[in-house]
TORVOVEX-427686 format. One line per field, with one value per residue (C-alpha): residue in one letter; x, y, z. Coordinates in nm, 4 decimals. Example, Ala and Ser with C-alpha at 12.3 -4.5 7.8 and 13.67 -1.06 7.14 Angstrom:
2
type: (A|S)
u: (1.2300|1.3670)
v: (-0.4500|-0.1060)
w: (0.7800|0.7140)
END
This chain:
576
type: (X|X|X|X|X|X|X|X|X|X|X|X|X|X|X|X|X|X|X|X|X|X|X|X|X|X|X|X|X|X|X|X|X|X|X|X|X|X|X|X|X|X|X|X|X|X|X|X|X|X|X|X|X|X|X|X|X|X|X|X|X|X|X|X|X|X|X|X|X|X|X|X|X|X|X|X|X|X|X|X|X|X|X|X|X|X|X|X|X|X|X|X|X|X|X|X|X|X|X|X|X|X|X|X|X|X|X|X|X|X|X|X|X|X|X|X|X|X|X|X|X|X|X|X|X|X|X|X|X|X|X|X|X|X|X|X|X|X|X|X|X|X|X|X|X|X|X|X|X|X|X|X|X|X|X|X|X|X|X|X|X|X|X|X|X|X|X|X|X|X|X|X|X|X|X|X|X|X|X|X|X|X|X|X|X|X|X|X|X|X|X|X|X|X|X|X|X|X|X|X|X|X|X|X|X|X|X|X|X|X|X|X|X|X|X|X|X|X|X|X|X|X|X|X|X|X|X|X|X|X|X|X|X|X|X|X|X|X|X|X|X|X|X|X|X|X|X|X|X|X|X|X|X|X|X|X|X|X|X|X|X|X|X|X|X|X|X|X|X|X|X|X|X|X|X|X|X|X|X|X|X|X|X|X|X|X|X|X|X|X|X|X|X|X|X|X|X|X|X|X|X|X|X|X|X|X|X|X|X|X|X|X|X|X|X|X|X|X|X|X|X|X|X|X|X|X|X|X|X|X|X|X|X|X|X|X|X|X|X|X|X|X|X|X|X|X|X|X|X|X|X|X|X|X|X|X|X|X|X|X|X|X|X|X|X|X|X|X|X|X|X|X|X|X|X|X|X|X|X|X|X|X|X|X|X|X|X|X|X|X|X|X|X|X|X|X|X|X|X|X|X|X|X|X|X|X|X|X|X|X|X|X|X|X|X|X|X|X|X|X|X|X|X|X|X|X|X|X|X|X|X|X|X|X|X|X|X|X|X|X|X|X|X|X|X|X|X|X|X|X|X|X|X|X|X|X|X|X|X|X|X|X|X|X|X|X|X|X|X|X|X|X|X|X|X|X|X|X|X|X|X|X|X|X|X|X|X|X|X|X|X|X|X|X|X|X|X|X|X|X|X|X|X|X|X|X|X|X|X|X|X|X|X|X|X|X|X|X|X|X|X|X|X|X|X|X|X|X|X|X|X|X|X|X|X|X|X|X|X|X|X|X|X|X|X|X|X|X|X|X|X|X|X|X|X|X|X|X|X|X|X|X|X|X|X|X|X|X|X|X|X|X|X|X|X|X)
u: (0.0000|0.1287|0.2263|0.2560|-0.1136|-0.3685|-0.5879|-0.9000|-1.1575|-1.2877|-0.8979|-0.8627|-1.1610|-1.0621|-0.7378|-0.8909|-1.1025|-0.8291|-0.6973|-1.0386|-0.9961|-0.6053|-0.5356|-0.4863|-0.7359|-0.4853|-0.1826|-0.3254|-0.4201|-0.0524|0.0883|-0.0668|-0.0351|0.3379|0.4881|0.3893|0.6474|0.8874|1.0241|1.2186|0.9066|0.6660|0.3135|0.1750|0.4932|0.4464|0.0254|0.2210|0.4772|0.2420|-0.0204|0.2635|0.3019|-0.0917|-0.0563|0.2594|0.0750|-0.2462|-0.1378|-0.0584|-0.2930|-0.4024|-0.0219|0.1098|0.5544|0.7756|1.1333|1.4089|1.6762|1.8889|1.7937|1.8386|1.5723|1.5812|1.4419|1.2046|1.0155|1.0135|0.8526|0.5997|0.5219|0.6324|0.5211|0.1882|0.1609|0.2767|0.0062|-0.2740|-0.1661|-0.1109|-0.3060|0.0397|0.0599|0.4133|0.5712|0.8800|1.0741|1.3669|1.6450|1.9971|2.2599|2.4223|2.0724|2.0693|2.3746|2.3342|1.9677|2.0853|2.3753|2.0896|1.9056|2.2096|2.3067|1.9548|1.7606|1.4498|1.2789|1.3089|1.2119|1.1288|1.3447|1.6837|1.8436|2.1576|2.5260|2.6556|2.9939|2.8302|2.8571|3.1857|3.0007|2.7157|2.8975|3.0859|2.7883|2.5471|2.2625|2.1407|1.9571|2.1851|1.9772|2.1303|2.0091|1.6505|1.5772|1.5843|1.4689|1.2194|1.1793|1.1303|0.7734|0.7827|1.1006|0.9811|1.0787|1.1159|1.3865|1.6634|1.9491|2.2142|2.0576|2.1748|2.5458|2.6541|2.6095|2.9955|2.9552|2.7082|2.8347|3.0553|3.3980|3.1516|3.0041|2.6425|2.4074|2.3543|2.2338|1.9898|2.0979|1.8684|2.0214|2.3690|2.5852|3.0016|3.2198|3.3981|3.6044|3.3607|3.5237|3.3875|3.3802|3.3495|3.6213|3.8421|3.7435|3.7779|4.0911|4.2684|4.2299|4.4066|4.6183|4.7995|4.7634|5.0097|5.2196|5.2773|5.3086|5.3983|5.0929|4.7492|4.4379|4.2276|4.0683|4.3416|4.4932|4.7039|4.7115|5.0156|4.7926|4.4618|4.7458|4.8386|4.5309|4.4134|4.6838|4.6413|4.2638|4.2577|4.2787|4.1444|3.9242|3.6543|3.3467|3.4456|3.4855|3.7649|3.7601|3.9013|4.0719|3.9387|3.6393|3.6351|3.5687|3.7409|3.5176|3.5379|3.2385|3.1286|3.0803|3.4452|3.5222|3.3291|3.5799|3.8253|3.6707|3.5075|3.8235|4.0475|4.3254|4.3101|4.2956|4.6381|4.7466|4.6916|4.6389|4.7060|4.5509|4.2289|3.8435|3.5870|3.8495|4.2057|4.3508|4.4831|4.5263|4.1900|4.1918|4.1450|4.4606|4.3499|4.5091|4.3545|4.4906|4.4254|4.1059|3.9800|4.0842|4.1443|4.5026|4.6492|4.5506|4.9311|5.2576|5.3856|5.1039|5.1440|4.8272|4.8501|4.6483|4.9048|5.1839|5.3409|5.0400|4.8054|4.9923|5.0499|4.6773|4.5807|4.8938|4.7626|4.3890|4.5458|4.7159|4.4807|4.1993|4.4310|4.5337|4.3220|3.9311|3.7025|3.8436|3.5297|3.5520|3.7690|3.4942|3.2282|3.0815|3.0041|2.6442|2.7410|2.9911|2.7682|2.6065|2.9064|3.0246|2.6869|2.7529|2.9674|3.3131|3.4549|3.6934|3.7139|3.6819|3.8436|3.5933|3.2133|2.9492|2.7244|2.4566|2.4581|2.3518|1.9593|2.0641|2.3412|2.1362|1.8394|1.7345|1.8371|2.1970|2.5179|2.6522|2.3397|2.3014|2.0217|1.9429|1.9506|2.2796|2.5353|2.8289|3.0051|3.1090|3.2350|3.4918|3.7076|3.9007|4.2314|4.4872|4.8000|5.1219|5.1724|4.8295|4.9043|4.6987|4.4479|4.3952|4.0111|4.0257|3.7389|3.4149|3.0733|2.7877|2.5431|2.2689|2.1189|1.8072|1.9198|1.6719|1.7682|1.7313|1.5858|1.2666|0.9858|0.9443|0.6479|0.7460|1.0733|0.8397|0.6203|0.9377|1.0870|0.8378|0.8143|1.2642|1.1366|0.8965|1.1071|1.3860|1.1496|1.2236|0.8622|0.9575|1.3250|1.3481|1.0817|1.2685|1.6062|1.5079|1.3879|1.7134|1.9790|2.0785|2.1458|2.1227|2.0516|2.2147|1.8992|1.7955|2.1215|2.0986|1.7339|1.6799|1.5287|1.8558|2.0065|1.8033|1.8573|2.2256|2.3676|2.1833|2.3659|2.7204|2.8697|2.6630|2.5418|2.8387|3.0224|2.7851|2.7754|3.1319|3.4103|3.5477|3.2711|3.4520|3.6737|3.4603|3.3760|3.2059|3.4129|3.4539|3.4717|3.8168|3.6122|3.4821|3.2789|3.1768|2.9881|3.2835|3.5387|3.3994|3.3217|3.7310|3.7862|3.6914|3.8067|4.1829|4.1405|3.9460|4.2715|4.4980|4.2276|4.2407|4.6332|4.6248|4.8144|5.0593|4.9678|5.1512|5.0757|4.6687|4.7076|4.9542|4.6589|4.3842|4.5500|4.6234|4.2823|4.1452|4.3653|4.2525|3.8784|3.9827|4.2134|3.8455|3.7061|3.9318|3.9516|3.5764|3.5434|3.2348|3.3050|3.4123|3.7230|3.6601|3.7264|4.0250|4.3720|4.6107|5.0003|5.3343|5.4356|5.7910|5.8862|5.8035|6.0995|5.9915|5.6230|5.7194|5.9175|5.6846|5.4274|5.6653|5.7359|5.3960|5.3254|5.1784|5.2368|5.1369|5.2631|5.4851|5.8234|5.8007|5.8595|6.0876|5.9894|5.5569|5.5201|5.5177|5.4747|5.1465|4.8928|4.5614|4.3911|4.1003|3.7355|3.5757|3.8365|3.8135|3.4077|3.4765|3.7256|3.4396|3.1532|3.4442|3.5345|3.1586|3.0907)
v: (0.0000|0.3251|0.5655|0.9255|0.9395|1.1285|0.9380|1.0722|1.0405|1.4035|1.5584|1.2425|1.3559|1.7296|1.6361|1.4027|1.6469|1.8382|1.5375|1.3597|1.5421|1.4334|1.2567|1.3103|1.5626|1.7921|1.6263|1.7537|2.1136|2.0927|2.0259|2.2770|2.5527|2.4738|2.2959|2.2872|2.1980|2.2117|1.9321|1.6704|1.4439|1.4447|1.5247|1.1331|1.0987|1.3557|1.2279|0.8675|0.9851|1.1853|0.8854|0.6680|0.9389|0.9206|0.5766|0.5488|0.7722|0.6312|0.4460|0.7754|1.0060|1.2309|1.2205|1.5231|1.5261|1.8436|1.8228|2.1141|2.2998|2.5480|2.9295|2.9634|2.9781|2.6610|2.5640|2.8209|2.7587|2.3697|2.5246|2.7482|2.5978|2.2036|2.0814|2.2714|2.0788|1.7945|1.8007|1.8721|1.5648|1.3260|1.4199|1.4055|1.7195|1.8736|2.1192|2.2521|2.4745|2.6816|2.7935|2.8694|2.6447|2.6999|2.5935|2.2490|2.1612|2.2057|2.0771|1.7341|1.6922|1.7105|1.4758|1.2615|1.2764|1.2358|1.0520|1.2838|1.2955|1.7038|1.6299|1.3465|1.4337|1.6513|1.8443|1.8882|1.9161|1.6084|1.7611|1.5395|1.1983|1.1234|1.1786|1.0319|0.7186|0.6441|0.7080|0.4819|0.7158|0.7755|0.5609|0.4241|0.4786|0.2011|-0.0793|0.1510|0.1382|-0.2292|-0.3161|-0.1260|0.1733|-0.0173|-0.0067|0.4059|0.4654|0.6152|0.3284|0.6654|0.8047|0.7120|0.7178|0.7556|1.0681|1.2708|1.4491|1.4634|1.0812|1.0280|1.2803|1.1040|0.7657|0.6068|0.4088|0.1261|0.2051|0.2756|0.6008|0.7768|1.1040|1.1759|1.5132|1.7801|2.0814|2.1821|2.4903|2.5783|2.8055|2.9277|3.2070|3.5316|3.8543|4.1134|4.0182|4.3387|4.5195|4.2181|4.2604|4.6636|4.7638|4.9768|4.7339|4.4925|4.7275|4.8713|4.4962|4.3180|4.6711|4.6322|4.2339|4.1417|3.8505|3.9000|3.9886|3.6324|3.4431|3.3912|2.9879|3.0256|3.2346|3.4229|3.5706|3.6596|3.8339|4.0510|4.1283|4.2213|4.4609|4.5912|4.6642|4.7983|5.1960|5.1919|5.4386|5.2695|5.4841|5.7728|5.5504|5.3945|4.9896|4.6589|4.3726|4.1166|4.0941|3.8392|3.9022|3.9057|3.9063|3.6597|3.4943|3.1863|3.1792|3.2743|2.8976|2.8094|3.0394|2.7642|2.4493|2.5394|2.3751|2.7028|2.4767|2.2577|2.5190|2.6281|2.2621|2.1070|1.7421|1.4850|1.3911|1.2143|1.3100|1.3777|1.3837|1.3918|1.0177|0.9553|1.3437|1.5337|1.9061|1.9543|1.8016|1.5496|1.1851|0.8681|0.5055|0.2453|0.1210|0.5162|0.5655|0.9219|0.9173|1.3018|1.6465|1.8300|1.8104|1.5790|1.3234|1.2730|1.5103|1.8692|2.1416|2.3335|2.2118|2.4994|2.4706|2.5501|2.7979|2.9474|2.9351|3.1708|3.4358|3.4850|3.5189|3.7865|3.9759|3.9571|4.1032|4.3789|4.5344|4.4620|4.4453|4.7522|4.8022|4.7578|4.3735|4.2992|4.3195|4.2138|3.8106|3.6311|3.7129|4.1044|4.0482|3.8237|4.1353|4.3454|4.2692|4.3135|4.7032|4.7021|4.8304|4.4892|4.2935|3.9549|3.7048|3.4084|3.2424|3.3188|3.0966|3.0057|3.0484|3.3672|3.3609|3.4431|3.7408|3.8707|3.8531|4.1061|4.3780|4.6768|4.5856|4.7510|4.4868|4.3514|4.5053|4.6541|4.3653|4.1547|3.9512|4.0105|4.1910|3.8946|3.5406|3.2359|3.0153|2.7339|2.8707|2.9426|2.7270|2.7945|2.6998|2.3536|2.2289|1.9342|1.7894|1.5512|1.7116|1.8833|2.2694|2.3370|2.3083|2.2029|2.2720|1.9419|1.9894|1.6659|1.4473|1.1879|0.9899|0.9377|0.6236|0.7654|0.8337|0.6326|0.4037|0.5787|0.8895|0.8157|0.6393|0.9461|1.1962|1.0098|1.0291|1.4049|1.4020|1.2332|1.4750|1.7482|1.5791|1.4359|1.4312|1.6058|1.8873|1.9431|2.1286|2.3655|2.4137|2.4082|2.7706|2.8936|2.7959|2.7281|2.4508|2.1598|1.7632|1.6006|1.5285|1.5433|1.8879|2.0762|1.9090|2.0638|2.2511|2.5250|2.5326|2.5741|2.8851|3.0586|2.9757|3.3559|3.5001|3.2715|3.4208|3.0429|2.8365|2.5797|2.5652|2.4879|2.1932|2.0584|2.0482|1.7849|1.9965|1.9905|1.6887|1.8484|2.1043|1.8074|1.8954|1.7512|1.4268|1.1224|1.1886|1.4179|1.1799|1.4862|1.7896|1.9161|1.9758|2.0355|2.2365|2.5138|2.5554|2.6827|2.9987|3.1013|2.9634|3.2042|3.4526|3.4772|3.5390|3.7921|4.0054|3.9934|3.7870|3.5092|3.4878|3.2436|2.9095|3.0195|3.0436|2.6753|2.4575|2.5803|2.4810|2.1154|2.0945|2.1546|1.9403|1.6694|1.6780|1.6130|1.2933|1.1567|1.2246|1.0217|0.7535|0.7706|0.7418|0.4334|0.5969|0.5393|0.1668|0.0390|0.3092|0.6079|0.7778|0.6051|0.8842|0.7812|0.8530|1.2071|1.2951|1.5873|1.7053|1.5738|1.2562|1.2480|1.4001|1.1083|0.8952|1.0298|1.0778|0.6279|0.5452|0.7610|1.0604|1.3872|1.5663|1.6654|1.8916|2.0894|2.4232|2.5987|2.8431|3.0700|3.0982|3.3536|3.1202|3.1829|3.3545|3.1726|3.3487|3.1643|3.3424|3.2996|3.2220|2.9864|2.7870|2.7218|2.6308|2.3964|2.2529|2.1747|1.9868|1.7558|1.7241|1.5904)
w: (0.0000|-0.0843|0.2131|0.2927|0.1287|0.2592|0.5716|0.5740|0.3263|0.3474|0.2723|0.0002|-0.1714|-0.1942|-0.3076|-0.6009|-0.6961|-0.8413|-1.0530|-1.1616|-1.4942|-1.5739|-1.8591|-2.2492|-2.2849|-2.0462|-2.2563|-2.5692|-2.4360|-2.3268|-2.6460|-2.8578|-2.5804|-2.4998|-2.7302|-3.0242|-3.3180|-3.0860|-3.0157|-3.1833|-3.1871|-3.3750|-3.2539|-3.2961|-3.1037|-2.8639|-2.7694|-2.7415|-2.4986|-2.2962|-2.2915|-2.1423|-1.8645|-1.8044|-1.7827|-1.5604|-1.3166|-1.2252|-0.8861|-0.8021|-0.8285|-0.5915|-0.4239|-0.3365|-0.3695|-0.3732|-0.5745|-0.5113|-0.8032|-0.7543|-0.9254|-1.2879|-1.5634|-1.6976|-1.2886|-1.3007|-1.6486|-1.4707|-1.1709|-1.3255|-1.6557|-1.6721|-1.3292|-1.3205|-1.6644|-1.5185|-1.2454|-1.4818|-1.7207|-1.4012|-1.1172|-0.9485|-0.7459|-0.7735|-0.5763|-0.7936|-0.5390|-0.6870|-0.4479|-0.4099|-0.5283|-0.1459|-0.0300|-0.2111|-0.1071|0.2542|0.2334|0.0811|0.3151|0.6054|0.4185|0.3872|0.7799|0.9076|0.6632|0.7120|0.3528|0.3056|-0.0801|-0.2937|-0.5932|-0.6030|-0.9238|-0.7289|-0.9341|-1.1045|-0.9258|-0.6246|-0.8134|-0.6041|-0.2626|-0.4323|-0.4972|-0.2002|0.0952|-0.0766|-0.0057|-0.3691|-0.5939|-0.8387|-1.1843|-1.4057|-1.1348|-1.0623|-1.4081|-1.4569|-1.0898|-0.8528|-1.0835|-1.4457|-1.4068|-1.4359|-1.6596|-1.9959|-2.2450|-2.4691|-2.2171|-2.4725|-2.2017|-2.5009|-2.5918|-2.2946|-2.3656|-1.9967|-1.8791|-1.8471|-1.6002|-1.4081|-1.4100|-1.1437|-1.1700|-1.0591|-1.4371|-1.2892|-1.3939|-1.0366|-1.1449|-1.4464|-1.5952|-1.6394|-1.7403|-1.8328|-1.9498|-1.9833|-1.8439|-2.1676|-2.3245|-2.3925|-2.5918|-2.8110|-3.1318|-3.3015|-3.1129|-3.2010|-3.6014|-3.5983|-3.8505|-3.5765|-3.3052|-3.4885|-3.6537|-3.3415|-3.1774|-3.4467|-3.4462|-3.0230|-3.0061|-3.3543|-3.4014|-3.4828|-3.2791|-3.2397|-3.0070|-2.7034|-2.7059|-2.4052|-2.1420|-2.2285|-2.5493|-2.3049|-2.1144|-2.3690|-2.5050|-2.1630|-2.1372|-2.4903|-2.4477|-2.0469|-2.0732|-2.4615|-2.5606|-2.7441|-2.8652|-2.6418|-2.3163|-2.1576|-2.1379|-1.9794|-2.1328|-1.8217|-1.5630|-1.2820|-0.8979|-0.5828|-0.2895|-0.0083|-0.0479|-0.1190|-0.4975|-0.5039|-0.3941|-0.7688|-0.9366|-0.8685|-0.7897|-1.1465|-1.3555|-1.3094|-1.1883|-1.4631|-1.7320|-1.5972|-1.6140|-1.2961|-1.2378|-1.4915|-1.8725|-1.8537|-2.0058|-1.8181|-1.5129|-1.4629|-1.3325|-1.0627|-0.9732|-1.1203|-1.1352|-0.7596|-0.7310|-0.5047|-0.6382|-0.5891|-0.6533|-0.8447|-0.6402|-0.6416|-0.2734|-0.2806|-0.1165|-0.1019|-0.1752|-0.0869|-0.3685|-0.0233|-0.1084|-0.4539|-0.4894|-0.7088|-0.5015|-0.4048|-0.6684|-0.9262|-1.1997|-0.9348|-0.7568|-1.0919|-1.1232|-0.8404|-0.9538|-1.2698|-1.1252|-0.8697|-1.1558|-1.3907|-1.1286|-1.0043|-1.3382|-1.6227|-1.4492|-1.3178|-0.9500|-0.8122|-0.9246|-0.6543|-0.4224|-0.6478|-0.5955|-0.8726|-0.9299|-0.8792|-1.1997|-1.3920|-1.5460|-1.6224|-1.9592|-2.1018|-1.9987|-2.2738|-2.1526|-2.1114|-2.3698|-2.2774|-2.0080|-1.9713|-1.7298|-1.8391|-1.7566|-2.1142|-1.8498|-1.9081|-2.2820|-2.2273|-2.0370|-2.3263|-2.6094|-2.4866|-2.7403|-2.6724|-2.4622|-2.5744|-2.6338|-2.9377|-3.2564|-3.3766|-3.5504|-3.2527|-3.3489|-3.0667|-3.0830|-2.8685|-2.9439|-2.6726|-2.7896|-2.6130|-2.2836|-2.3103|-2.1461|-1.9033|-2.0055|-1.7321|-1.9789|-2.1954|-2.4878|-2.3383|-2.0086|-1.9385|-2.0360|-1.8450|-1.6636|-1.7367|-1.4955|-1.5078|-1.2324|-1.2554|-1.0925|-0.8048|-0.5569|-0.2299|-0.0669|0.2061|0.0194|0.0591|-0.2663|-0.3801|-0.3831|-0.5580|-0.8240|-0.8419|-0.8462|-1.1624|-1.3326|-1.3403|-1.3632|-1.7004|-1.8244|-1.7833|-1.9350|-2.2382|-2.5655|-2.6465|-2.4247|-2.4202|-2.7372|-2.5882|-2.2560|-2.3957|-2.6138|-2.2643|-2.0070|-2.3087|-2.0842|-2.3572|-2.2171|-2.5684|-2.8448|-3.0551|-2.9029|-3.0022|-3.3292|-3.3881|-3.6737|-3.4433|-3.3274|-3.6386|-3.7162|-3.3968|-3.3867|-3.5302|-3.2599|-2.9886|-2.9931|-3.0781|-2.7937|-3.0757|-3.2455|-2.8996|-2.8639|-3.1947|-3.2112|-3.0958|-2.8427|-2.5867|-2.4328|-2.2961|-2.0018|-1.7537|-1.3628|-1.1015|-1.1183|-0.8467|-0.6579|-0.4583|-0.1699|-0.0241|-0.2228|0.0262|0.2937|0.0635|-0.1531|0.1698|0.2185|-0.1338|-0.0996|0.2451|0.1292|-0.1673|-0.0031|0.1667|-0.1244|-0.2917|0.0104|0.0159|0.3706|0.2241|-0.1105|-0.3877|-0.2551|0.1119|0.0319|-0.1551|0.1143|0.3154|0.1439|0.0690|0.4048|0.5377|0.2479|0.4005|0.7382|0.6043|0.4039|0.7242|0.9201|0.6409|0.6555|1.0557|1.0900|0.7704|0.6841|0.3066|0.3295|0.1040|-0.1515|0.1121|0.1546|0.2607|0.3076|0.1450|0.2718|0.2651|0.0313|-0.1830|-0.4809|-0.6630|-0.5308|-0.6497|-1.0071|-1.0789|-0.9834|-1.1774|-1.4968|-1.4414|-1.4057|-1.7025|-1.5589|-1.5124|-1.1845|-0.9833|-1.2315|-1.1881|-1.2035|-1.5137|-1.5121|-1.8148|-1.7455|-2.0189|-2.2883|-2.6607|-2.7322|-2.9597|-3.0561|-3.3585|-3.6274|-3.4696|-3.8051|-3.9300|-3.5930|-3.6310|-3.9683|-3.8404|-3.5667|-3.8701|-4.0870|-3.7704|-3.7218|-4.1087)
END
């Protein structure tokens, strides 16, 4: 018998009432209101998928079951549009709330430690699959599937479809997380200032190369100096934005791949092995075993120390002053004001809010004046290695919930996530999860007004911006220490290498807790022997890897910048 349903017959019949009328008739009204030819279905398609929801749903009708997502449009067309939909197609009530990504975090770790049922169904980060993994408190979805939860997974789901499933997936090869919506930190610069004839003019006459798209960091360094103090239609502009505040979201500035853009950690795709781009290592049986260069681990080794320089220089003398006490959704909105150049770490997020009518930065005929391209890398990054991050908030059950209510919950992670309305809500959030979606000729057609977001997707480098990945035995505490260490540096409390042999040392004492307590079992963490850097280089370089690395002693490397148009034309040929 199902629980958590309501007891009495007077409350049960007030809270059918509401439902008595769900079915296809509500599917249909749905369809033509909301969706439309939208969708990579087609509408006989659509009426079939939707009557297999209808279907699916009837032993649970009239339940009521509230899922939580962090704050960004994609979540909020879910909450007001999709699960009201939902509700009237089902009869399943659904309570869609939409907070902060801080919020989910700590609500789930509650969850975790005291296995009251705070929500039915989570879209929390896929940069959890690592905690995910080792508590054994989430549902995995490859077993769920094919066990308890076969008799409400959409045989239309089409698994293969979703882009960011490595991402999800567990060195134990099994689906834990279901994503839902997903968008890339990448490179963002103005792409008219870029093509004007003087800009590049006085560029190639003051660093002897041509004005392009940045391919190292030594290039975004010197266009960031060539730009900052430029008069551009009678104002004076930057060549870089970030921000600097101690704050929170300063911890995601780094955790966020910034190491291994510089070249921290080792080669590996979605995730460096055995030292990912936290610079925490692992060994063979994914027992994370060091965080510090003393460990074998890369956190606060020369790429990553090199890392948070060039973030401290970069801030200081090429971004507004007022950045360095700005957090990250104070800055968000900057470069859209139009005095801005470039930035090296812009969230595709962002697109929706970019592309408004009217902004400085849009022409008049609403094509912007901006494109993103691939990130530039530091000069310790080696072909092979990530070059940067990718944001995959994804749908996980907890084992905590009652089995009903996880049944009731995936169904509505699989509407949202449907192939009839994906297409729909991926032109609302541009937050792509299929393959089929960004390959829509909708997409297609919208694509010049996008700034390069569907060529990104459609082409072969996408691969290569991966969320953290599953050396990270607990996101939740670890993740918290990032931005007080760097907090430190950006207020000029601590130097570069001071602010990181902190942070890896604190990092360290949470995985000794971890392996003190046994919590995790034989895939927790099992600290090594502590040596020099020297030492763990030379071990890497035997075994075939390469972090920790020696420092270089020449960081200003050759700079590389490379034509915008010729390397899109480059992404369709590899995509033939």
């Amino acid at each position: 018998m199902r629980r958590h349903l309501l007891t009495t017959t007077a409350v049960a019949l007030l809270a059918l009432a509401g439902t008595a009328h769900a079915g296809m008739n509500e599917a249909k009204a749905f369809l033509d209101k909301e969706i439309g030819d939208l969708s990579t279905l087609s509408r006989a398609d659509q009426e079939k998928e939707m009557q297999w929801f209808v279907d699916a749903a009837k032993p649970f009708q009239g339940m009521e079951i509230k899922v939580v997502s962090e704050t960004l449009t994609t979540h909020q067309y879910e909450s007001q549009v999709l699960a009201p939909a939902f509700t009237a197609i089902t009869g399943i009530k659904v309570t869609h709330d939409v907070i902060q990504e801080g919020d989910v975090v700590e609500k789930i770790q509650t969850q975790m430690q005291t296995g009251q049922n705070l929500y039915d169904g989570w879209v929390n980060d896929s940069d959890l699959i690592g905690t995910h993994w080792r508590y054994k408190q989430v549902r995995n979805l490859t077993d769920w599937m094919a066990g308890e939860g076969k008799d409400v997974t959409n045989p239309g789901l089409d698994v293969a479809d979703f882009i960011g499933t490595s991402f999800t997936t567990a060195p134990d090869k099994k689906l834990y997380q279901l994503p839902d919506q997903q968008f890339a930190n990448l490179y963002w610069f103005r792409y008219d200032w870029f093509n004007d004839p003087k800009n590049k003019a006085d560029f190639k006459a003051k660093y002897g190369y041509d004005l392009g798209v940045p391919v190292n960091w030594s290039a975004y360094e010197d266009i960031a100096q060539f730009f900052t103090g430029r008069e551009i239609d009678g104002k004076k502009v930057f060549g870089h934005m970030d921000y600097g505040k101690k704050d929170p979201s300063l911890g995601w500035r780094f955790t966020d791949a910034w190491l291994s853009m510089a070249g921290n950690g080792d080669k590996g795709l979605p995730n460096g092995l055995p030292v990912d781009e936290w610079g925490i290592k692992v060994d063979a049986n994914s027992r994370p075993v060091g965080s510090c260069v003393a460990r074998g681990g890369d956190t606060n080794g020369p790429a990553a120390v090199y890392s948070i320089q060039k973030y401290l220089d970069w801030l200081k003398a090429y971004a507004p002053a007022e950045a360095q006490g700005m957090t990250f959704s104070e800055s968000g909105p900057v470069p859209a004001q139009g005095n801005i150049a470039q930035q090296i770490f812009w969230y595709t997020a962002f697109t929706a809010d970019m592309v408004k009518p009217g902004l400085p930065v849009v022409n008049a005929d609403g094509k912007p004046k901006w494109r993103m391209a691939p990130s530039p890398h530091g000069v310790y990054w080696k072909d092979g290695m990530k070059l940067g991050y990718q944001d995959v908030g994804s749908w996980t059950l907890m084992k905590s919930t009652p089995l009903d209510r996880a049944k009731a919950a995936w169904l509505y992670a699989q509407f949202v996530t449907s192939k009839t309305v994906d297409v729909k809500k991926s032109h609302v959030g541009l937050t792509f999860i299929r393959e089929s979606t960004i390959r829509d000729k909708s997409f297609t057609k919208r694509a010049p007004e996008l700034g390069g977001l569907i060529e990104f997707y459609r082409s072969p480098a996408r691969v290569q911006w991966s969320p953290t990945g599953t050396n990270v035995p607990d996101y939740p505490k670890l993740a918290q220490l990032w931005w007080q260490a760097i907090g430190d540096a950006a207020s000029g409390a601590k130097d570069a290498q001071g602010a990181m042999d902190a942070l890896c040392s604190d990092q360290e004492k949470v995985l000794q807790r971890l392996e003190r307590a046994g919590v995790q079992g034989d895939i927790g963490p099992k600290l090594a022997e502590e040596h020099d850097l020297n030492y763990w280089n030379a071990d890497a370089v035997k075994n075939g890897h390469l972090a920790p690395q020696l420092k270089i002693a020449n960081e200003k490397e050759k700079p590389v910048t490379v034509d915008y148009d010729e390397l899109v034309k480059s992404w369709a040929d590899a995509t033939k």
